[in-house]
Phi, psi and omega in degrees: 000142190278148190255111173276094208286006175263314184246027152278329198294293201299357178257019166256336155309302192309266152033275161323293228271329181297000173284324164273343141303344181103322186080050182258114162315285186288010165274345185253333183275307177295005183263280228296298170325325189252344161283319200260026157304308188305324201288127174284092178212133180323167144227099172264165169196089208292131161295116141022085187232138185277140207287187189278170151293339186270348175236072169262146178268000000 
């Protein structure tokens, strides 16, 4: 099976870093959390949106 080396780096990026927490969910959100306070970047976050009845699956 073919290898994608972009998405190998990044599930080895992941990895690491959930390596450096213990592979504690909330120790891995609040570090992500606490990056992006630093980063000077917009942070949006869109409602939800609920389908019609009619096109429900």
């Amino acid at each position: 099976m073919w290898k994608d080396p972009v998405v190998e780096e990044v599930r080895k990026a992941r990895q690491n870093h959930a390596a450096q927490f213990g592979y504690d969910l909330r120790a891995i959100y609040n570090d992500l959390k606490a990056t992006e306070k630093l980063e000077d970047r917009k942070v949006v976050s869109f409602p939800s949106k609920r389908l019609k009845k009619e096109e429900k699956r």
